[in-house]
DRENNU-820768 format. One record per residue (C-alpha): x negated, y, z. Coordinates in steps of 0.02 Angstrom, whole numbers, padded with zeros to 5 digits, always signed. Each point is the difference from the previous one (the first is absolute). Layout:
# residues N
XYZ...
This chain:
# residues 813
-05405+04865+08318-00183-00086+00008-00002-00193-00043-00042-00035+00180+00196+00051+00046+00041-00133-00121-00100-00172+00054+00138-00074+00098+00043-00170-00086+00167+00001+00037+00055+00170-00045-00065+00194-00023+00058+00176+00075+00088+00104-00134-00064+00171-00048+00017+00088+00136-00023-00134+00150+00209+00007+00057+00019-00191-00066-00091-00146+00017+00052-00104-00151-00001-00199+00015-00023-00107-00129-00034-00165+00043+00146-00049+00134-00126-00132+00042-00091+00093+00121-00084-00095+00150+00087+00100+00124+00135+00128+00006-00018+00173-00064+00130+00069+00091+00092+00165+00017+00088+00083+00126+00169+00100-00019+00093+00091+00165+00086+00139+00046+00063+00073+00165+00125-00168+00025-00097-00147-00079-00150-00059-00077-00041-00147-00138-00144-00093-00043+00000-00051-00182-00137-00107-00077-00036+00015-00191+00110-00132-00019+00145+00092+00069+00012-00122+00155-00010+00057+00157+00107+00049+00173+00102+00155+00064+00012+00074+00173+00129+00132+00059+00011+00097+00171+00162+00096+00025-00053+00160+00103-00085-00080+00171+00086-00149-00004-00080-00177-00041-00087-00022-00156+00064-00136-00120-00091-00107-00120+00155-00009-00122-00105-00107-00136-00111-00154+00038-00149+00040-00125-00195-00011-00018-00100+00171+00043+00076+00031+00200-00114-00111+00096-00203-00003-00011-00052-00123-00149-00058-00141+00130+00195-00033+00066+00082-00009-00159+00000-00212-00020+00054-00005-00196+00122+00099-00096+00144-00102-00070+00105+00071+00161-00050+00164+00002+00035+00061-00162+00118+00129-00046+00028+00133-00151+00015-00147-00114+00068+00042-00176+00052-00162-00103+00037+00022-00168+00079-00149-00093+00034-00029-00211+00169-00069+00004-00044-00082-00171-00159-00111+00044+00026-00001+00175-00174+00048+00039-00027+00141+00158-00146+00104+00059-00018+00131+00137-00033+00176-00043-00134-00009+00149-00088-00127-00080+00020-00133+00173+00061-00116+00043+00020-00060-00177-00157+00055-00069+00057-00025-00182-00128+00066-00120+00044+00166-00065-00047+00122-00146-00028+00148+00105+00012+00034+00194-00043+00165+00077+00046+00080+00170-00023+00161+00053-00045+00039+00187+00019+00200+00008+00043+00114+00148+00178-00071+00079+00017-00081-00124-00011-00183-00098+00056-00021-00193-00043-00180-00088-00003-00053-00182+00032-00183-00053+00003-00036-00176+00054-00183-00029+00083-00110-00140+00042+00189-00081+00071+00070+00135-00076+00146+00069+00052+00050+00186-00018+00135+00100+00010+00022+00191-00032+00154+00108+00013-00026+00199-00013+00177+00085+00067+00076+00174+00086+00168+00003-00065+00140+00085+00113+00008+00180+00092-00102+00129+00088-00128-00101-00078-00170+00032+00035-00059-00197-00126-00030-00151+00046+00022-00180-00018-00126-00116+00034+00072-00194-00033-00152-00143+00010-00006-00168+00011-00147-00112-00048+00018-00154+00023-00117-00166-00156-00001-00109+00042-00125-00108+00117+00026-00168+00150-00112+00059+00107+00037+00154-00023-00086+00158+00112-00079+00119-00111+00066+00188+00037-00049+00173-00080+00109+00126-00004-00075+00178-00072+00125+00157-00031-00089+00143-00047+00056+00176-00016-00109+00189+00101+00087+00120-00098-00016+00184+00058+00155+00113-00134-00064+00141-00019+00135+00136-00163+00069+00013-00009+00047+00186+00054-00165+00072+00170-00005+00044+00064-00158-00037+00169-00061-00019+00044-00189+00020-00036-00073-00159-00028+00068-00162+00115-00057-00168+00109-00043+00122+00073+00183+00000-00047+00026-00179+00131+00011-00177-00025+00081-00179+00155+00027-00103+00057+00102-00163+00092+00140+00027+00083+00004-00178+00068+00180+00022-00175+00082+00042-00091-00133-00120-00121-00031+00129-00054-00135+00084-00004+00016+00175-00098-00100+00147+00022+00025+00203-00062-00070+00141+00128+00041+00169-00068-00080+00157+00099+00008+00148-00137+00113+00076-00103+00107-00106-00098+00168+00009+00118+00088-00131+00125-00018-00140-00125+00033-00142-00017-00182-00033+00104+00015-00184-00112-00013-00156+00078+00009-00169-00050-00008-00189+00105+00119-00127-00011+00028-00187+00064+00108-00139+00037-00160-00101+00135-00119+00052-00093-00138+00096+00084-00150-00101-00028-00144+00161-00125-00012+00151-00046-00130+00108-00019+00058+00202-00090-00159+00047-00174-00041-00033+00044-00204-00023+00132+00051-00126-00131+00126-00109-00139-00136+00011+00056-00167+00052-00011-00097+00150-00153-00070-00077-00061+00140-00138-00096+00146+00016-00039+00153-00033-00085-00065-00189+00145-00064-00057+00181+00049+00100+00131-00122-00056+00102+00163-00026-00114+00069-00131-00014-00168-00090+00186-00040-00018+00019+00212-00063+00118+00029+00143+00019+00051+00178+00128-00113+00117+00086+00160+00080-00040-00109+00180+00019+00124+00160-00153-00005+00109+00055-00070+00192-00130-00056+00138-00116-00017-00152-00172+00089-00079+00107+00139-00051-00058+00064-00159+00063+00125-00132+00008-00070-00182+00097+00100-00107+00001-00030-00189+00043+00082-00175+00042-00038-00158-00047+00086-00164+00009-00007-00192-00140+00112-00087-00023+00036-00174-00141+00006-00058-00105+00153+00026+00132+00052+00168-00037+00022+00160+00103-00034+00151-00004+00098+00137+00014-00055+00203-00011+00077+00154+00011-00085+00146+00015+00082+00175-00060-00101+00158+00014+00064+00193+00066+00000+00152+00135+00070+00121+00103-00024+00132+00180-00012-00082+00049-00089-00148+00103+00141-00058-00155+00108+00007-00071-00080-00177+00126+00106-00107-00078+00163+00069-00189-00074-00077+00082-00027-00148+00059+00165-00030-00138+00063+00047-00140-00105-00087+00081-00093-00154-00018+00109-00157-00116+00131+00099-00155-00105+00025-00104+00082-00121+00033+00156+00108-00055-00083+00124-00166-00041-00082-00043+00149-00040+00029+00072+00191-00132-00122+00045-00118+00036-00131-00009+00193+00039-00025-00063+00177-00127-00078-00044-00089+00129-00129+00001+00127+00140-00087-00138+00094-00133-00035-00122-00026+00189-00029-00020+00038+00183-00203+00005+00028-00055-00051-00136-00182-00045-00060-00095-00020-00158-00168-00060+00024-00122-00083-00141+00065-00176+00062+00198-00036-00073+00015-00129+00097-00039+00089+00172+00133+00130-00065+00141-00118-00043-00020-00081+00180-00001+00166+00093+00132+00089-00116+00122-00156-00013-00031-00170+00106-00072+00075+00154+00137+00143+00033+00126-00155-00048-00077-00113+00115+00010+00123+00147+00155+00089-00033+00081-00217+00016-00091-00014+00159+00058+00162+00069+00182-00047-00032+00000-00192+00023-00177-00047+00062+00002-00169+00029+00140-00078-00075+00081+00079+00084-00057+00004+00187-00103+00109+00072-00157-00028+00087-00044+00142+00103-00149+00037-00060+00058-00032-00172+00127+00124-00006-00103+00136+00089-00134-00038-00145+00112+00034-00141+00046+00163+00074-00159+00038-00030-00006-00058-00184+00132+00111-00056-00049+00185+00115-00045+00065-00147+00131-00097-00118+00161+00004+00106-00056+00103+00156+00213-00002+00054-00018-00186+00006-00159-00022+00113+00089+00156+00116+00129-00139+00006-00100-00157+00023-00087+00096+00136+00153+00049+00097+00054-00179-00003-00150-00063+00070-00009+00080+00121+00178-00073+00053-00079-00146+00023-00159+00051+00121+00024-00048+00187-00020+00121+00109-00169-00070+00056-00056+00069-00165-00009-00181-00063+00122-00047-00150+00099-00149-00079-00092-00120-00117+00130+00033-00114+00178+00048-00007+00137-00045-00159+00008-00120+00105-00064+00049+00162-00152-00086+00065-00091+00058+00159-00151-00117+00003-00159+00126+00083-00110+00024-00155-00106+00142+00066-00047+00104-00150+00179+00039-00058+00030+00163+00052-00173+00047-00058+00041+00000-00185+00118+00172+00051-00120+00100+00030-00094-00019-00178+00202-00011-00082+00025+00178+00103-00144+00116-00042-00003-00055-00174+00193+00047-00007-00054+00180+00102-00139+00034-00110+00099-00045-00153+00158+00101+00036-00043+00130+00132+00149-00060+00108-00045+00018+00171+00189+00022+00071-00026-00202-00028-00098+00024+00154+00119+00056+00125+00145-00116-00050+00104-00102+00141-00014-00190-00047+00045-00122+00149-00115-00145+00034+00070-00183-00030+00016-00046+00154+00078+00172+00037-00026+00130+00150-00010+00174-00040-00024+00055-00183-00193+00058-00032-00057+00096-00124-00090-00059-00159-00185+00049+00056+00055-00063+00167+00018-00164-00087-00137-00006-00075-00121+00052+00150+00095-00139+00115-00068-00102-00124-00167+00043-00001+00006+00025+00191+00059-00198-00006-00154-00078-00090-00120+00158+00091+00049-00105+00162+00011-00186-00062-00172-00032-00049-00109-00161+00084-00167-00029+00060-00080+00072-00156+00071+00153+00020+00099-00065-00167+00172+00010-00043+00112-00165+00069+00065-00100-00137+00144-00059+00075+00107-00116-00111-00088+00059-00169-00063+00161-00094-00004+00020-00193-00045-00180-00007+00170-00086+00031-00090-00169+00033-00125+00041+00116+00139-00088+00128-00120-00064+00146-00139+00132+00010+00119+00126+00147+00120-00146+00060-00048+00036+00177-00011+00172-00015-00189+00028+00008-00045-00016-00186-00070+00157-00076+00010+00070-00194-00153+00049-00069+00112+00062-00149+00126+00091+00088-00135+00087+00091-00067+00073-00168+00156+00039-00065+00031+00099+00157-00142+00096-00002+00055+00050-00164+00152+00033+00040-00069+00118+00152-00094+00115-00128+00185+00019-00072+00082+00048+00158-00159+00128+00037+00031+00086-00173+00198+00023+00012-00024+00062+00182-00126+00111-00081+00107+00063-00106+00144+00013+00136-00147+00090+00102+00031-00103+00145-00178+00015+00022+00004-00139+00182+00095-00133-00087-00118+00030-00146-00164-00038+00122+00081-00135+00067+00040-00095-00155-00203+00040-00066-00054-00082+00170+00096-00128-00023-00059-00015-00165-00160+00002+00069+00037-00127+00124+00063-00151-00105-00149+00042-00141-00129-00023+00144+00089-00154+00063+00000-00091-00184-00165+00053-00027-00048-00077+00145+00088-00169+00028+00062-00028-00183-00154+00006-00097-00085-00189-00039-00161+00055-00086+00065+00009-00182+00193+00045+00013+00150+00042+00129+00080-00140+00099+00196-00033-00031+00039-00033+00177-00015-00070+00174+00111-00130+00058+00039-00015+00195-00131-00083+00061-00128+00138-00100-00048-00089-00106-00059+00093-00178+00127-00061-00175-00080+00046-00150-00181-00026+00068-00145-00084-00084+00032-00108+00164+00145-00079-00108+00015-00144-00064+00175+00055-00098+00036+00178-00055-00157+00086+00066+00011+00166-00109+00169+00084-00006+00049+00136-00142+00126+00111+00111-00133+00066+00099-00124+00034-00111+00107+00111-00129+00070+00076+00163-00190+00048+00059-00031+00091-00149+00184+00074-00031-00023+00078+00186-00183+00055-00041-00047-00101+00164-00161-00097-00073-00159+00096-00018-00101+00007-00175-00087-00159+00060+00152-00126+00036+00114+00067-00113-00120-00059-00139-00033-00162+00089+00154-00040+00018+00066+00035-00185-00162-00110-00040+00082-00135+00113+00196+00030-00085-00117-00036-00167-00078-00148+00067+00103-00091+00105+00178+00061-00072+00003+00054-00177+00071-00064-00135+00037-00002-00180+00186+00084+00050-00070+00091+00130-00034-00030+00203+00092-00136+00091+00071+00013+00175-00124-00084+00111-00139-00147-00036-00018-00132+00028+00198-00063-00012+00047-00106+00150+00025-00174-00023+00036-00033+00185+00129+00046+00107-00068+00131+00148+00143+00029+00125-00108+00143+00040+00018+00069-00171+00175-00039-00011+00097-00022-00180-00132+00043-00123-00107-00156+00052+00151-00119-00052+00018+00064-00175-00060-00086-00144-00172+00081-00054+00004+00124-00132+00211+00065+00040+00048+00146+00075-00107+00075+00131-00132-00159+00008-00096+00058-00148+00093+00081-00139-00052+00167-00097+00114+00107+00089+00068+00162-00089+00023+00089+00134-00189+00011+00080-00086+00022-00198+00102+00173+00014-00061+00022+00163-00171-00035-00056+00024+00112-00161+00048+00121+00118-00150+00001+00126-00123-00024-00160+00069+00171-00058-00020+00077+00176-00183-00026-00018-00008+00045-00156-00008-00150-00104+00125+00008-00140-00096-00116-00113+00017-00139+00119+00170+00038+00040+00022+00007-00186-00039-00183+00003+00088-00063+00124+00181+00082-00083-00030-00079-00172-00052-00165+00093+00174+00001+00114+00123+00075-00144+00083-00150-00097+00001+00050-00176-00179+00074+00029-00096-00170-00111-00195-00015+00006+00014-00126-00129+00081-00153-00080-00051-00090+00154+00073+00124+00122+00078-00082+00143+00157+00113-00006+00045-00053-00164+00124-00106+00069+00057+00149+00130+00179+00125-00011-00059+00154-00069+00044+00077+00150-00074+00010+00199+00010-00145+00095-00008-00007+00192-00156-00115-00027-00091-00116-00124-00017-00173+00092-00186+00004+00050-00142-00115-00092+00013-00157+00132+00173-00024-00061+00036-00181-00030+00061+00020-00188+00040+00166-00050-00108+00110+00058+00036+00183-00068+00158-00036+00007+00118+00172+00023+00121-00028+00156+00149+00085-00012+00004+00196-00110+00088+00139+00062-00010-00030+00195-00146+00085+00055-00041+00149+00100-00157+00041-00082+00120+00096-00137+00010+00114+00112-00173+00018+00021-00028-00033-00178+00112+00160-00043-00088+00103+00130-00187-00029-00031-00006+00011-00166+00095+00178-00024-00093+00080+00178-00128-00078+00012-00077-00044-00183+00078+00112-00104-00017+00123+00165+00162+00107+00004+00014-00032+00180+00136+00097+00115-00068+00082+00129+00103+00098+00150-00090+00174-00074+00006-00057-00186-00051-00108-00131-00160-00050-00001-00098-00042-00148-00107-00149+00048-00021-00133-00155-00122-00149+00021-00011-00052-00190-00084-00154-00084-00163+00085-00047+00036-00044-00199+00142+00102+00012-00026+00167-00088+00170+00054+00074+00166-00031+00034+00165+00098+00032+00162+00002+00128+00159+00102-00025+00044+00001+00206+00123+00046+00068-00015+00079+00165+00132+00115+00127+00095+00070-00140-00132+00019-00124-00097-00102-00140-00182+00015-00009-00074-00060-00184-00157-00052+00070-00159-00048-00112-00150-00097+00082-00151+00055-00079-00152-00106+00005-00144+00059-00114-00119-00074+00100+00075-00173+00034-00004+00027+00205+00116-00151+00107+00014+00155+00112-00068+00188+00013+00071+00186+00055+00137+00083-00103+00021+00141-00094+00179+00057-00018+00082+00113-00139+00183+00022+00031+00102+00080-00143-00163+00070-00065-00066+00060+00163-00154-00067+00089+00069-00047+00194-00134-00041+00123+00006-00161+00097+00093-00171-00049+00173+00063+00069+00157+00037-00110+00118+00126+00098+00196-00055-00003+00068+00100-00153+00163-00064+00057+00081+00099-00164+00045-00142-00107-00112+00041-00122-00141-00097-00091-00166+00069+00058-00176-00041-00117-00132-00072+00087-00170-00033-00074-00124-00106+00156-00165-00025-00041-00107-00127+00092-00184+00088+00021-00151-00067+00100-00054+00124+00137-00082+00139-00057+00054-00022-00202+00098+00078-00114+00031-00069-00171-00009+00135-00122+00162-00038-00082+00107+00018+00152+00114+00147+00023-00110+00073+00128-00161-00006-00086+00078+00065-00162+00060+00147+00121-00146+00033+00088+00051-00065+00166-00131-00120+00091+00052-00139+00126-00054+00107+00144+00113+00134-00059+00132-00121+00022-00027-00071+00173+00033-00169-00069-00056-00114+00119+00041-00201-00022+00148-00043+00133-00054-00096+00146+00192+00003+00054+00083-00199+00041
């Protein structure tokens, strides 16, 4: 692993990139991990604290645990009140106590490391000779629990009398706003001696379901507990220094119409050298009774459990996977990306899903998880109207008009076609959401398209509506007449899509159709979109240009000018003036912001991005999301040295230097780096995790850079490498079959034709045929200029010239 892996100042990646290991717990943000399965998902922070959310089946998601890491960094006030996880442990003999997490105590300490790996969290504390241990992992399934397993260990040559208190804040808010009358009013935590748990509920007169039990369950007998957070702390303490942990013992007090909480502690003698073990079982269900069937089937089988996930995961990290000259590019495609994308495409935003959002991460995992995009597409399309417009969102429902989000299904559909062959997805039955007849799936899709073909404005541009991609751009369509510059590119784009799968359908007049309307909305952006030096964001209802050198506040926009050169839409000319203007106007040291200037003013006609502080969210931050997109239109032309730049500029643990801005930044994605015109931290990561462009991220980089991109006739070889890259190397697999595929680049192109030997045999073209045998099939791709062949390629060696071949550069989308 190179020394660049390594510069983080608050931890490293081990060997092989699964971990990030912290070191310092006094990090200036979180570097927080995710954990879920099929029921639940956690957020744990490296110092353990964080929240848990549960969803039994369709029903109303529950945040069981108030905790840090659920909402975006800029609504979290504090974290005294948020924190659970919390390990005390307590010397009986001197009285003295520090957490295992490190906070809220903060007691100096001999050794602290925590592991964030894949599912799952383990922490180290040394302190005062006592060594402690704490892995936090979900099971593979549909149990809504997490596993805690602890060891406490004696490192000192006389025994030691060892307290251990866990405590956790029992919330159960529901997520999709039902409301009950009151809160604590309906809530109690007790100890069920005879499952030696303790056990919290909230029962509300009305409620969505039962599942409102959550419960805390142990292998060792739990020795007293306190169910109220005034009893564990004091009416005037906190979270530093609970009165229960300074007088050694809990007060056994019930919780009742209180902050319910779940403080359970444990008393030890260890000798020295010994180690006690703990494990610790937290979750949810709907009957009390219910807990003894997770103890049978967790306590004393968690390390089975473990190791379930960690094959899960090692298939995971095998899947596609890269070696290039750069470790650090590998370890973030092999390991953080797929991680990143296979959360979203499970959970996506804590939880609720955004439309678009959802549809996305389909996308990210085609060619990781193919079943689950078949499934995210069938769902979404549950929630299209029959108009061919669809929801904002649904888990929970919301039907506010944003006008590009049925758009995103046609990108999510033909790269799940072209990655699996399935067509039969095409003639499926779904119903629409606000139900008629049932349609099939292309049916839904081209009502779709048919919607925005016949909802454009004056322009001859796409209507905004309510919003596009850009959540906040509020004002710009209120009345209807506002038109997407953005949209309109993306639909062009997603035109020359619909052309090639009815080409391949041979449905030659739908495939005209689509190309003229291709044709159509190109000619119409090129037109009225243009401002001399890049593309226009928008017009707002009175026609008047957003993202204009007319502007006094965000006059360029990034969406549209990634978009322009994603969709091929900009000749030679602009599409260099306007990546001139992205340098100028938009770049920096973390890659492009948003939009420039930030606004400072509100603009009614702008809507909520003018009222946000400069520098947050969409007003002006570096946001993930449109450096892939730019990565990815940089590679479309060609330009992998640039787009080379841009990754290591956006990726976290990618440092320039000892003065790099991301220093202080998770070693993971963010959805955005607060932009330079923050007020005082500008840099800043927003929240990890929860961001679409992993899905993006996970598809670019494999198709697209690395170039083992599906295709509905076969696997075509197109790699766009960093010209200082000699070569580099995918094991993909592909319709049954792996493909060992090595990128040859003798004569450091960013782009050239191919020459293909497959299993020792020269094959004309770029296009690997479906094998579809199981088997692991040699590939050796050679990037050539025209007319060249190096003299130690396969084909030279053999006689065989490039003409022989037919190997022509692809020209194919």
């Amino acid at each position: 692993m190179s020394a660049k892996v390594n510069q983080h100042p608050y931890g490293h990646f081990n060997a092989d990139g699964t971990e990030f290991i912290v070191t310092n717990p006094d990090a200036p943000r979180a570097l927080d991990n995710f954990l879920w399965n099929d029921a639940c998902f956690s957020v744990v922070q490296h110092t353990g604290v964080g929240c848990f959310d549960y969803q039994p089946g369709d029903k109303e998601a529950i945040q069981l645990l108030t905790g840090i890491g659920r909402t975006c960094d800029f609504d979290v006030v504090g974290r005294e009140h948020l924190m659970s996880r919390l390990v005390y442990i307590r010397d009986n003999d001197t009285g003295t106590f520090w957490n295992l997490n490190w906070e809220p105590v903060c007691r100096p300490h001999e050794s602290f490391e925590c592991r964030q790996g894949l599912g799952y969290t383990i922490l180290t504390n040394k302190t005062d000779g006592i060594e402690a241990r704490f892995r936090i992992f979900v099971p593979p399934g549909n149990d809504p629990v997490e596993l805690w397993d602890m060891g406490i260990k004696n490192c000192r040559s006389v025994a030691r009398n060892i307290s251990v208190f866990l405590y956790v804040q029992f919330q159960f808010a529901f997520k999709w706003g039902f409301n009950s009358y009151g809160d604590t009013i309906y809530r109690e935590a007790h100890f069920n001696r005879g499952l030696n748990a303790m056990v919290a509920s909230k029962h509300p007169f009305r409620r969505p379901h039962d599942f409102l039990t959550g419960f805390l369950t142990s292998n060792q007998p739990i020795t007293a507990f306190d169910g109220s957070r005034d009893a564990f702390v004091g009416a005037y303490g906190t979270l530093k220094d609970p009165v229960a942990v300074q007088r050694g013992r809990c007060s056994n007090t019930l919780g009742s119409a209180a902050a319910t909480v779940g403080a359970i502690q444990f008393d030890f003698v260890i000798e020295p050298g010994d180690e006690k073990p703990l494990t610790v079982v937290l979750g949810a269900t709907d009957q009390e009774g219910k807990i003894a069937s997770f103890r049978q089937r967790y306590l004393g089988h968690t390390d089975t459990f473990f190791a379930r996930l960690a094959a899960q995961n090692a298939d995971m990290v095998a899947r596609n996977r890269v070696k290039t000259p750069d470790p650090l590019f590998d370890q973030m495609v092999n390991v953080w990306i797929k991680q990143g994308a296979s959360y979203g495409s499970r959970w996506c935003r804590w939880g609720w899903n955004g439309y678009r959002d959802i549809v996305q991460h389909g996308l990210g995992v085609s060619a990781l998880n193919p079943a689950r995009t078949r499934a995210i597409l069938l769902e979404a399309l549950r929630h299209q109207f029959s108009t061919g417009l669809a929801l904002r969102g649904w888990n929970p429902v919301d039907e506010k008009p944003y006008s590009d989000s049925a758009l995103w299904l046609v990108f999510t559909l033909c790269a799940y076609l072209k990655e699996t062959g399935d067509l039969a997805l095409l003639e499926e039955q779904v119903p629409y959401y606000d139900g008629g007849t049932l349609a099939s799936v292309l049916e839904h899709i081209c009502t779709a398209l048919d919607f925005l073909e016949k909802n454009k404005g004056v322009h001859g541009l796409i209507l905004i509506k309510f919003g596009d991609w850009n959540d906040s751009l509020t004002g710009v369509g209120k009345e209807g007449r506002g038109e997407s510059v953005w949209l309109s590119i993306a639909y062009s784009e997603a035109m020359r899509e619909m052309a090639a799968l009815m080409g391949w359908l041979s449905r030659v007049d739908a495939q005209a159709d689509y190309a003229h309307r291709r044709d159509a909305i190109v000619a119409a952006v090129n037109s009225h979109a243009w401002d001399g030096q890049w593309y226009r964001r928008c017009y707002d209802d009175e026609g008047r240009p957003i993202g204009s050198h007319e502007n006094r506040f965000g006059r360029i926009f990034m969406e549209p000018q990634c978009w322009a050169l994603i969709a091929g839409i900009a000749s030679p000319e602009r599409a260099s003036q306007l990546i001139d203007s992205c340098d100028r106007l938009l770049l920096t040291e973390l890659g492009y912001m948003l939009l420039s200037p930030p606004y400072t003013e509100l603009d009614p006609g702008i809507g909520r991005l003018s009222s946000m502080e400069p520098g947050i969210a969409e007003n002006g931050t570096v946001y993930t999301h449109l450096n892939i997109w730019m990565i990815l239109g940089l590679l479309r032309l060609g330009n992998a040295d640039k787009a080379y730049d841009i990754f290591k500029r956006i990726t976290p643990c990618s440092l320039s230097g000892p003065t790099d801005p991301k220093r202080n930044a998770s070693f993971l994605y963010s959805n955005c780096y607060y932009g330079p015109q923050h007020k005082n931290r500008p840099f800043q990561q927003e929240f990890t995790w929860i961001t679409g462009s992993y899905a993006w991220l996970n598809t670019v980089l494999i198709n697209e850079w690395i170039g083992a991109r599906p295709d509905y006739a076969g696997l075509r070889i197109q790699p766009c490498l960093p010209s200082a890259w000699p070569e580099a190397s995918i094991a993909r697999t592909w319709r049954g079959a792996t493909y060992n595929i090595l990128i040859r680049n003798p004569y450091h192109l960013e782009g050239g034709r191919i020459e293909l030997v497959v299993d020792g045999k020269p094959l004309p073209g770029n296009l690997l045929p479906s094998f579809a045998d199981g088997k692991i099939h040699e590939v050796i791709a050679t990037l050539l200029p025209q007319g060249e062949v190096p003299r130690s390629s396969p084909a030279a060696r053999n006689g065989i010239s490039s003409a022989d071949l037919g190997c022509q550069q692809s020209t194919g989308s």
